[in-house]
N, C-alpha and C positions, 0 to 999 in steps of 0.2 A: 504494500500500500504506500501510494507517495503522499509524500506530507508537502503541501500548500502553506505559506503564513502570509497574511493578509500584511497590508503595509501598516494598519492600524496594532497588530498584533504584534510584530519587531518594533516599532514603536512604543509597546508597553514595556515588551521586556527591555530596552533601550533606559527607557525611563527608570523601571524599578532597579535596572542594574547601576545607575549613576547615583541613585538617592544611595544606595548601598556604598559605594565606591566612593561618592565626594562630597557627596551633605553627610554622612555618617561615619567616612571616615574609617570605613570596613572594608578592606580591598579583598580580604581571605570569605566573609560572606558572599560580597557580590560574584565574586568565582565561582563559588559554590551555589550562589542564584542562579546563574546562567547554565552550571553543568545542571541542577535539578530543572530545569525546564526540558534542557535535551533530554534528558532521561524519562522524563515523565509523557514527555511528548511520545518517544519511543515504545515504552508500555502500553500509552493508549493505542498505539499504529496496531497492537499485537491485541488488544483488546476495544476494539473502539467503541464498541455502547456500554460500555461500564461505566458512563458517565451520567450523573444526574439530567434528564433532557429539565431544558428553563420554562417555562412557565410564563405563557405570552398568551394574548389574544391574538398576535400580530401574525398572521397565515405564514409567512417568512421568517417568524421565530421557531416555528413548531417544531423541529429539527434540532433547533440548536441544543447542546448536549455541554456541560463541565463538568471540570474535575479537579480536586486542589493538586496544586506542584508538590510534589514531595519534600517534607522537611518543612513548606513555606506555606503554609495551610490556609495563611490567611488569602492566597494569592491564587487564583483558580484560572484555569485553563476555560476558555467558552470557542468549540468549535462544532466542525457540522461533518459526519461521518458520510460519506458515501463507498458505492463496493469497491471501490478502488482508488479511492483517496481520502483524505483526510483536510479540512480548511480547517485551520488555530484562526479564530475570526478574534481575538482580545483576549490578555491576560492582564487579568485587574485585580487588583488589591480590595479586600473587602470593604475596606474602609472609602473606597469612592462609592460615589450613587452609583452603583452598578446596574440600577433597571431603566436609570435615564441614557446611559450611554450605550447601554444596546438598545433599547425604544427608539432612542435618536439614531443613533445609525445603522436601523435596521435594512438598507438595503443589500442583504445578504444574497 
């Protein structure tokens, strides 16, 4: 299964790996940010509905499926399985509004 990352989704992990690295001052976490997304992203390639589907009204959400990064639980994976590939559509930290920023850019 090929895996896809949406440009919004390297942009997250982009982000969470910098808050890690140079507002926090962790260079040994944010490494270990980065390797736990490849890894996680991996398992899910080998399991891809093992993930909680999201809960939308939105006909273009219905699909959508997360799962937390390992280690980083607060931090979840939201992507969209098909038989032979895999979209990472956002990986977002709990602590953002996470229902407005996939509501809002639901054109999946």
């Amino acid at each position: 299964m090929k895996v896809f990352y949406r440009q919004a989704a390297s942009d997250d992990v982009v982000r969470q790996f910098r808050h890690y690295l140079i507002e926090q001052n962790v260079p040994e976490i944010a490494l270990r940010f980065r390797d736990a997304v490849r890894h996680t992203v991996d398992s899910l390639r080998e399991h891809p509905l093992v993930g909680a589907r999201y809960r939308s009204r939105k006909p273009e959400l219905q699909n959508l499926r997360s799962w937390p990064v390992a280690g980083f639980e607060a931090v979840r994976i939201y992507y969209l399985a098909e038989s032979d590939a895999m979209h990472v559509i956002r990986v977002l930290h709990g602590k953002r509004d996470v229902k407005r920023i996939l509501e809002r850019g639901s054109s999946i």
